[in-house]
C-alpha positions as CSV (number, residue, x, y, z in Angstrom):
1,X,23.4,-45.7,-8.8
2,X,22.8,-42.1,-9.9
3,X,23.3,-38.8,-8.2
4,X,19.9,-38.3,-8.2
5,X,19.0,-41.8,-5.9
6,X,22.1,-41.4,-3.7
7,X,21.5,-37.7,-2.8
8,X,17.8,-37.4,-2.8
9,X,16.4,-33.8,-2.2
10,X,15.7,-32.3,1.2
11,X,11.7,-32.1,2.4
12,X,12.0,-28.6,2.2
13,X,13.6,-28.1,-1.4
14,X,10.7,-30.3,-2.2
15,X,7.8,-28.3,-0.9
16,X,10.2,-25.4,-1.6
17,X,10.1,-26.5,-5.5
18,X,6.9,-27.4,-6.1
19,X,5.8,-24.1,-4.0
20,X,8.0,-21.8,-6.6
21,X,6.9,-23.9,-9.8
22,X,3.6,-22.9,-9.3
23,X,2.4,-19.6,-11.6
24,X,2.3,-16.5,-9.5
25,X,-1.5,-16.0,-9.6
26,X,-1.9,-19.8,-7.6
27,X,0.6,-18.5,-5.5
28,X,-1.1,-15.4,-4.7
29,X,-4.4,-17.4,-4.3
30,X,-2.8,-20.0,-1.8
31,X,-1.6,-17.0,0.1
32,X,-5.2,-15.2,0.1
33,X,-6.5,-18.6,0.8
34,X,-4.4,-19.0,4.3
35,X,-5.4,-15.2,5.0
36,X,-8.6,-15.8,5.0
37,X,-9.0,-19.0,7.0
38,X,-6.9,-17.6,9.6
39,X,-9.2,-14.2,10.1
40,X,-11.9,-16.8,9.7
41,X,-10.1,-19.1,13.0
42,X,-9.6,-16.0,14.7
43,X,-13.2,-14.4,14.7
44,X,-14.9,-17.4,15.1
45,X,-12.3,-18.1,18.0
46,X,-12.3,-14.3,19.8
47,X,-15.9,-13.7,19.0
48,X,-15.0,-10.8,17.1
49,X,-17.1,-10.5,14.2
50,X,-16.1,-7.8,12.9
51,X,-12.9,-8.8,11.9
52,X,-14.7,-10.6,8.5
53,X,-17.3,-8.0,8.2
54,X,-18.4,-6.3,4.9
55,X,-18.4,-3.2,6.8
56,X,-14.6,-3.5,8.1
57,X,-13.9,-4.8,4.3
58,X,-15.4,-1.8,3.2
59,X,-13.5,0.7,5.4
60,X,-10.3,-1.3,5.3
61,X,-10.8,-0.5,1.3
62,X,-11.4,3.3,1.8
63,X,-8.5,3.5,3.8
64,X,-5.7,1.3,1.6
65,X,-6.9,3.5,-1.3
66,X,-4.3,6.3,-0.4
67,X,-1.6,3.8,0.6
68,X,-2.0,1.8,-3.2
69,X,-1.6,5.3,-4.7
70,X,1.7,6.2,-3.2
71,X,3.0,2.8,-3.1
72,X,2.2,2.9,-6.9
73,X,3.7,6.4,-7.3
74,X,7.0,4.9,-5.4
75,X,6.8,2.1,-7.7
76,X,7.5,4.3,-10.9
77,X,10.0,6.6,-9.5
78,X,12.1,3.9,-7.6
79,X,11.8,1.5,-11.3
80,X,13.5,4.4,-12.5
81,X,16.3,4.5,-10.5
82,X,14.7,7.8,-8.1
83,X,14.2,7.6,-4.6
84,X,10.4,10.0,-3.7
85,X,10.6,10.0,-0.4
86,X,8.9,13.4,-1.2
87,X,5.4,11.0,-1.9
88,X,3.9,12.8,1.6
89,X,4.2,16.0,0.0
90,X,3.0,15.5,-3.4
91,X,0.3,13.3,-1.4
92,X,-0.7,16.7,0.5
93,X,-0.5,18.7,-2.3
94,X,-3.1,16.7,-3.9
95,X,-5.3,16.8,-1.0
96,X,-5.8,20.4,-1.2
97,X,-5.8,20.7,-5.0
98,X,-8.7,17.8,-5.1
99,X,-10.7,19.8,-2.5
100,X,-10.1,22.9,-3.9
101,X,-11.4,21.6,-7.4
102,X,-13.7,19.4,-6.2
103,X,-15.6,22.6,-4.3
104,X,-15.5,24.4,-7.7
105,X,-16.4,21.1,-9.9
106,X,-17.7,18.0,-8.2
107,X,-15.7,15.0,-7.4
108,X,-14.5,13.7,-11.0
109,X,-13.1,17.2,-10.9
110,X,-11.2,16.9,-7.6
111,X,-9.2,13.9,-9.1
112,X,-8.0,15.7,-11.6
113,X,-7.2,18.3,-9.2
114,X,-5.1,15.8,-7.1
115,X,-3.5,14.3,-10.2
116,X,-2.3,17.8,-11.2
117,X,-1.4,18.9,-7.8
118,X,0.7,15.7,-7.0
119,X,2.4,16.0,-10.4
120,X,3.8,19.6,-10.0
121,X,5.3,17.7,-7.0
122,X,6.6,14.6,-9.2
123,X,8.0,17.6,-11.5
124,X,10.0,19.7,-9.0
125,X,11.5,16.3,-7.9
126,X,12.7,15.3,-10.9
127,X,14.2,19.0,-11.7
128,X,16.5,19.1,-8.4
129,X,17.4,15.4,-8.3
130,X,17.5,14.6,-12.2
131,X,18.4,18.1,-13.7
132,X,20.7,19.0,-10.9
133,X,21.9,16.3,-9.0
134,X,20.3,16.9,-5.6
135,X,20.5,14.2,-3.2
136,X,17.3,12.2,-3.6
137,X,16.4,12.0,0.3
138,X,17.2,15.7,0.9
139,X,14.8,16.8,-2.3
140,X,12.0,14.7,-1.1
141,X,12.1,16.0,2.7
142,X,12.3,19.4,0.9
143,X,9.1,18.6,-0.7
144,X,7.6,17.3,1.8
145,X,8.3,20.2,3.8
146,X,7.0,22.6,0.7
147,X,4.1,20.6,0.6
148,X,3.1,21.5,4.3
149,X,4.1,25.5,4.0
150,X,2.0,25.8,0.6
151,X,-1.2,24.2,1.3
152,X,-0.9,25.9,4.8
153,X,-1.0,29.3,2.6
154,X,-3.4,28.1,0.3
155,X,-5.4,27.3,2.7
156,X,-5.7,30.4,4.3
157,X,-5.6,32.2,1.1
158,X,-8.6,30.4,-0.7
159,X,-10.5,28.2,2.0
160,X,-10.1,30.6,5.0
161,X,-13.0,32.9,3.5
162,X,-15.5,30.3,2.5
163,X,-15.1,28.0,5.5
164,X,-13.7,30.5,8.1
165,X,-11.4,28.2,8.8
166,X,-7.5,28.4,7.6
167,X,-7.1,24.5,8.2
168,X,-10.4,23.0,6.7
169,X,-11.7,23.5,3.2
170,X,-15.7,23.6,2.2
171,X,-17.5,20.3,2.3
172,X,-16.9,18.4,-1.3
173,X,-19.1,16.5,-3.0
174,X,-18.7,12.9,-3.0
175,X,-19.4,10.3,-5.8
176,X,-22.5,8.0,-5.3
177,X,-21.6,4.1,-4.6
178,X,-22.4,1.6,-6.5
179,X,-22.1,-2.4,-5.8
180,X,-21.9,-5.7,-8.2
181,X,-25.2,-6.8,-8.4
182,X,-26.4,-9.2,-7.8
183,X,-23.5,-11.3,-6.3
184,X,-23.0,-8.3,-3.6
185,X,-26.4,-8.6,-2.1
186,X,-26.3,-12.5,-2.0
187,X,-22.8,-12.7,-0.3
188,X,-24.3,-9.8,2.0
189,X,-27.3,-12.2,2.7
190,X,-25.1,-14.9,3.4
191,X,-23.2,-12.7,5.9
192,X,-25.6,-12.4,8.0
193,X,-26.4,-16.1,8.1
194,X,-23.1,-16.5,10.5
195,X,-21.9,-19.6,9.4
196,X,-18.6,-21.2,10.1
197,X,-16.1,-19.6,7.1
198,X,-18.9,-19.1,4.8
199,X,-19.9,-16.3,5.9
200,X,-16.4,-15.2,7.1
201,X,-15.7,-15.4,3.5
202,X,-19.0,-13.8,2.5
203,X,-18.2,-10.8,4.7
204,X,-14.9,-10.3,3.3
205,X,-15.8,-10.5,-0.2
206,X,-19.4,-8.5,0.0
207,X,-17.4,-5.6,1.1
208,X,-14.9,-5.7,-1.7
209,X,-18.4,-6.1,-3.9
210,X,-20.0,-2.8,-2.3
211,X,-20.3,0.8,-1.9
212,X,-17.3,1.3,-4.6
213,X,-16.8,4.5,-5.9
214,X,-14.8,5.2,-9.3
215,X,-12.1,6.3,-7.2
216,X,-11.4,2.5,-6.1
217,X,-12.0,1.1,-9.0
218,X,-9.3,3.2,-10.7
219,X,-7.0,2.1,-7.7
220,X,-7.0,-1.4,-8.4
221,X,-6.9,-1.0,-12.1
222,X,-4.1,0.8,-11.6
223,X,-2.3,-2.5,-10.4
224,X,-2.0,-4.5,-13.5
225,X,-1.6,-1.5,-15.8
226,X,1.5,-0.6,-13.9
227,X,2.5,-4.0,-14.1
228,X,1.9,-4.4,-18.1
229,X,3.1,-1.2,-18.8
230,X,6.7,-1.7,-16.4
231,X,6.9,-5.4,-17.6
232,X,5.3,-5.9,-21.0
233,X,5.9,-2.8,-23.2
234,X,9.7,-2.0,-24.4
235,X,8.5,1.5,-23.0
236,X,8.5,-0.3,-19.6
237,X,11.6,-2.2,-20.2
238,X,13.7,1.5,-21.1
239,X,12.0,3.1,-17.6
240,X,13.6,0.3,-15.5
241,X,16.9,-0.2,-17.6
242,X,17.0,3.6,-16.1
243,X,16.8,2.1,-12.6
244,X,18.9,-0.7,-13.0
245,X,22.1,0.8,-14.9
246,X,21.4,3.9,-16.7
247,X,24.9,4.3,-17.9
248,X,24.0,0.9,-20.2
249,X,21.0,2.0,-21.1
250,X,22.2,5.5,-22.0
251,X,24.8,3.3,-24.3
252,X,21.8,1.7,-25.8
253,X,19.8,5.0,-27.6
254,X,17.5,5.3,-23.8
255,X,17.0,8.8,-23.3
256,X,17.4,8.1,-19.5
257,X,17.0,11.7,-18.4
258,X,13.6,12.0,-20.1
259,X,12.1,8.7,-18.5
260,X,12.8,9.5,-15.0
261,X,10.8,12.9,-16.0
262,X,8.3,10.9,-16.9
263,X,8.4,8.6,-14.2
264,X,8.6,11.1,-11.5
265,X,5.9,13.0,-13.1
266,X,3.4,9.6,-12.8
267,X,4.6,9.0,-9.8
268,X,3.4,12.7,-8.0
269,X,0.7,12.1,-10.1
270,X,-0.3,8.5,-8.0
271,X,0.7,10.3,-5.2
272,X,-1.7,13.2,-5.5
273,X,-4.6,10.4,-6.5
274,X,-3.6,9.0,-3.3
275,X,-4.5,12.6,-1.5
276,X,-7.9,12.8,-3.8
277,X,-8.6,9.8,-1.9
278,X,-8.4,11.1,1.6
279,X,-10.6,14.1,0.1
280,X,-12.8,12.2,-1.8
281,X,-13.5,9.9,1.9
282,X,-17.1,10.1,3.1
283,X,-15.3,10.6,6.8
284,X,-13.8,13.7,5.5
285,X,-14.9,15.1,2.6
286,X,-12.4,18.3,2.3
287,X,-9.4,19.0,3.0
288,X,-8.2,19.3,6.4
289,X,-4.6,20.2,7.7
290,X,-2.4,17.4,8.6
291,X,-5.1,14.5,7.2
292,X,-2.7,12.4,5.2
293,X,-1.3,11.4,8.9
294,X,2.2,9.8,7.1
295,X,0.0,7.8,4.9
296,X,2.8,8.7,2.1
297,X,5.2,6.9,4.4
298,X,3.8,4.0,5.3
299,X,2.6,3.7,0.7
300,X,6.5,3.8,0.8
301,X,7.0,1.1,3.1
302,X,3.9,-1.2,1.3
303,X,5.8,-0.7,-1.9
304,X,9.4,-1.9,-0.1
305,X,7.1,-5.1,1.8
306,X,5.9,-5.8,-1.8
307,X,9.9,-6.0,-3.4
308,X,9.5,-3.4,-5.7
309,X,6.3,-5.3,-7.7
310,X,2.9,-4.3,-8.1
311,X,1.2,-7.3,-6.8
312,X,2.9,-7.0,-3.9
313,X,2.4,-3.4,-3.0
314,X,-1.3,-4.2,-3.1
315,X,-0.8,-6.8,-0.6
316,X,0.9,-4.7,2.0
317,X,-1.5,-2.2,1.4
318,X,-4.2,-4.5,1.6
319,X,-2.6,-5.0,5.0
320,X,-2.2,-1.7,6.4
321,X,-5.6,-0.4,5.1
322,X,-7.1,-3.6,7.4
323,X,-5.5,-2.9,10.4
324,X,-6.7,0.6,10.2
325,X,-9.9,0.2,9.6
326,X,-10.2,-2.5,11.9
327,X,-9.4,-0.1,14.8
328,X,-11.3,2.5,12.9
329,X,-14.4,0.6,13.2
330,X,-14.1,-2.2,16.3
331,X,-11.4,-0.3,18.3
332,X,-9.3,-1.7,21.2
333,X,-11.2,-5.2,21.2
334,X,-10.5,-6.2,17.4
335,X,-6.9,-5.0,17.6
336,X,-6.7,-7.3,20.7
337,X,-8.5,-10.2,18.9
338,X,-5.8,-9.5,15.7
339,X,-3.1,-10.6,18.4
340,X,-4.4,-14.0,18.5
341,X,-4.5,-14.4,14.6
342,X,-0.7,-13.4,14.8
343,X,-0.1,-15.8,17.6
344,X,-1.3,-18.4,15.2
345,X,0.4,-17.2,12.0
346,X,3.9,-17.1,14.1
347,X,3.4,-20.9,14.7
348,X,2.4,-21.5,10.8
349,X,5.7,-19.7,9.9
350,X,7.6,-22.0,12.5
351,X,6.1,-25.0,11.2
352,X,6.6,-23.7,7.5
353,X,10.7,-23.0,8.2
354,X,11.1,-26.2,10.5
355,X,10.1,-28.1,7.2
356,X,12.8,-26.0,5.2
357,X,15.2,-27.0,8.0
358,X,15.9,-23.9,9.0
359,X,15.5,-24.0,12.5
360,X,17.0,-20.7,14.2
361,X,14.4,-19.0,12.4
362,X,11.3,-21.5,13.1
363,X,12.8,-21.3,16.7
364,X,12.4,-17.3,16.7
365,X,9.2,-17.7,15.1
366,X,8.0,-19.9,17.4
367,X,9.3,-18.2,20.4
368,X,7.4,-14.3,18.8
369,X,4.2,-16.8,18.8
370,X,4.0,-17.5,22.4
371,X,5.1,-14.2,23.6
372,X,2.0,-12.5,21.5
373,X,-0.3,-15.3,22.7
374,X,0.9,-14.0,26.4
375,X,0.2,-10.8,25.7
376,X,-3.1,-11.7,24.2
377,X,-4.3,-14.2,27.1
378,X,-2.8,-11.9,29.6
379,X,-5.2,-8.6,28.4
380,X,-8.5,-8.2,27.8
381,X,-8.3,-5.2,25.0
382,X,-5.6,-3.1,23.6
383,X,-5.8,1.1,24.9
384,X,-6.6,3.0,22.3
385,X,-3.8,5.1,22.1
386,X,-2.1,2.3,21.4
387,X,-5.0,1.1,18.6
388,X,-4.7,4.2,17.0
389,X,-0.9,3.1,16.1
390,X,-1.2,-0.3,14.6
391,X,-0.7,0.7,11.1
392,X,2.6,2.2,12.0
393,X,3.5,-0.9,14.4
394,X,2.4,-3.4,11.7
395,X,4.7,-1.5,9.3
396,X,7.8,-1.9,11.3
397,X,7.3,-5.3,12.1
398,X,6.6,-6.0,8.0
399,X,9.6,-3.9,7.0
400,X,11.6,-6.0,9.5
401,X,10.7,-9.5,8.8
402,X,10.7,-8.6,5.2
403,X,14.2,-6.9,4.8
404,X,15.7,-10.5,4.1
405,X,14.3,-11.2,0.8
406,X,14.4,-7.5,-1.0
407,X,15.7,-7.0,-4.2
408,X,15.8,-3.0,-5.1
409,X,17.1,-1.4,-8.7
410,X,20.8,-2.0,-8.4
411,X,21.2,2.0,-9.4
412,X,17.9,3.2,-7.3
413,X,19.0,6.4,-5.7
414,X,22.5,6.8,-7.5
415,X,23.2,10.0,-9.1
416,X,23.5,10.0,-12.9
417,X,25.0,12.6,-15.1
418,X,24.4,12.4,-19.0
419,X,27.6,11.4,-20.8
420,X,28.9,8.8,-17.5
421,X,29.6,6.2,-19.7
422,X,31.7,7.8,-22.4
């Protein structure tokens, strides 16, 4: 009798197994797919509409925008073996240089303005921690902090006479929407029919259809580019040799000083397309003191849920932007209604990691499920102050349910000196 017959594998290598053999787009779909039915169970369910609405799609889309641009910018500076903790500042910095070019120029003008803006940023970055061995954490606070004094002076400097105001810059122009036509307008149609999933899945994907802006388009064509670039060119493969042992790579003919420079300088450059976002937002239009609210932080945290790849950074920014614009737009009452979908998606993990046999962790699971459902039954609406927070809440929680399975550079954040290896 073989091996094979007399120890036959477990139920949950097997659905572990064919689950991992499966290409990573299927697995990404699957994952959509159980997304989606679940906001679909929970709306239909709380009677809250809104959650599957083209109009939450659409704001949840406005507002992951600047999250995917500093989750992207973390990306390249972290592939290259850099910590940019510093993506606030260059984020801020490239709020005030997109509305101060965007005034002067119109709105293609006030990326280029963030771009620039968030680069200088990326560049003094890479000249304290690179060029002279500055502690990664301390430059990037120091950025951060820069970031805040200079546009505070600029401010007052340049905006102050025009808008009277030292915190708030002149209204910027904003670019016209456009939508896919003429899918958008059918899926919008079928919205409105309010049938069971249908038109839960029409909402969600007539949003993603309509009022785009160049600006988002860019953002998610930014996703795969980073992830040919990074994975399918050699020039990819040096960048992250330079994050994962840059001693080797230096021992190899990689000029490892010159593509963290370059990294660094892309990723203030993200960064700052991040803050041309929050300019560029017909909430907002301008610049206005203190607007990028720790959206640098929580683009740092996306790119940590999303293990250091691009696909998943866009899904933990897909998941922050949501939550915000679901309170943005529905308030206390959808954010309550959300507590019943995780209620339901703590019992599918249970069910999921009793099949893998591991059983302290289905038991936790199981146990976080009927506590939120207690909450949920027990209330009637979450307070607003406490509304206003679920991005930040939803990032701890992700962070710490996802710290098992990361994988950073092995040399992310160590300090390297030309010559180490010799």
């Amino acid at each position: 009798m073989s091996t094979a017959t007399q120890n036959p594998p477990k139920a949950g290598a097997a659905v572990r197994g064919r689950f991992g053999a499966l290409p990573g787009w299927a697995r990404s779909a699957i994952v959509v797919a159980v997304g989606v039915g679940l906001l679909s169970i929970t709306a239909t369910q709380t009677g809250q509409i809104q959650l599957t609405s083209s109009g939450t799609t659409q704001a949840a889309v406005r507002l992951l925008l600047p999250i995917l641009f500093a989750a992207l910018g973390g990306l390249w500076a972290e592939r290259a073996g850099v910590i940019n903790i510093g993506l606030e500042g260059m984020m801020i910095l490239g709020t005030w240089g997109a509305a101060w070019a965007g005034y002067q120029w119109g709105p293609y003008a006030a990326v280029v303005g963030g771009l620039v803006f968030g680069a200088l940023g990326g560049l003094l970055h890479a000249v304290a921690t690179v060029s002279f061995g500055v502690n990664h954490i301390v430059s990037g606070v120091a950025i951060t902090l820069l970031g805040l004094g200079v546009t505070k002076y600029l401010s007052t400097l340049v905006f102050f006479p025009v808008s009277q105001n030292p915190r708030q810059s002149p209204r910027v122009e904003a670019f016209e929407t456009f939508s896919v036509q003429p899918l958008a307008d059918w899926l919008l149609a079928l919205e409105r029919e309010q049938r069971v999933v249908l038109s839960d899945v029409a909402g969600l994907l007539g949003g993603l259809l309509s009022g785009l802006t160049p600006l988002v388009v860019l953002g998610f064509v930014l996703v795969p580019a980073s992830y040919l670039l990074l994975w399918r060119t050699s020039f990819g493969l040096r960048l992250r040799s330079c994050g994962e042992n840059p001693v080797a790579a230096e021992s190899l003919g990689v000029q490892v000083y010159t593509y963290k420079y370059v990294a660094l300088l892309i990723s203030g450059g993200l960064a700052g397309l991040g803050g041309a976002a929050l300019t560029l937002n017909p909430g907002q239009l301008g610049y206005l003191e203190g607007q990028t609210g720790g959206r640098g932080y929580i683009g740092l945290a996306a790119m940590i849920f999303g293990n250091w790849r691009p696909g998943g950074l866009l899904a933990g920014s897909a998941l922050f932007g949501y939550v915000d614009g679901v309170q943005l737009r529905a308030g206390g009452e959808a954010v309550h209604a959300l507590l019943y979908g995780a209620s339901l998606l703590a019992v599918g993990l249970a069910v999921l990691w009793a099949v893998r046999r591991r059983w302290r962790t289905a038991l936790v699971a199981l146990v976080a499920g009927a506590a939120v459902y207690a909450v949920y039954y027990s209330t009637e609406t979450v307070p607003r102050e406490f509304a206003s927070y679920a991005p930040q809440i939803v990032t701890l929680l992700v962070l710490a349910v996802a710290s098992q399975r990361l994988r950073p550079p092995a040399a992310v954040g160590v300090e390297y000196r030309r010559g180490e290896g010799d």
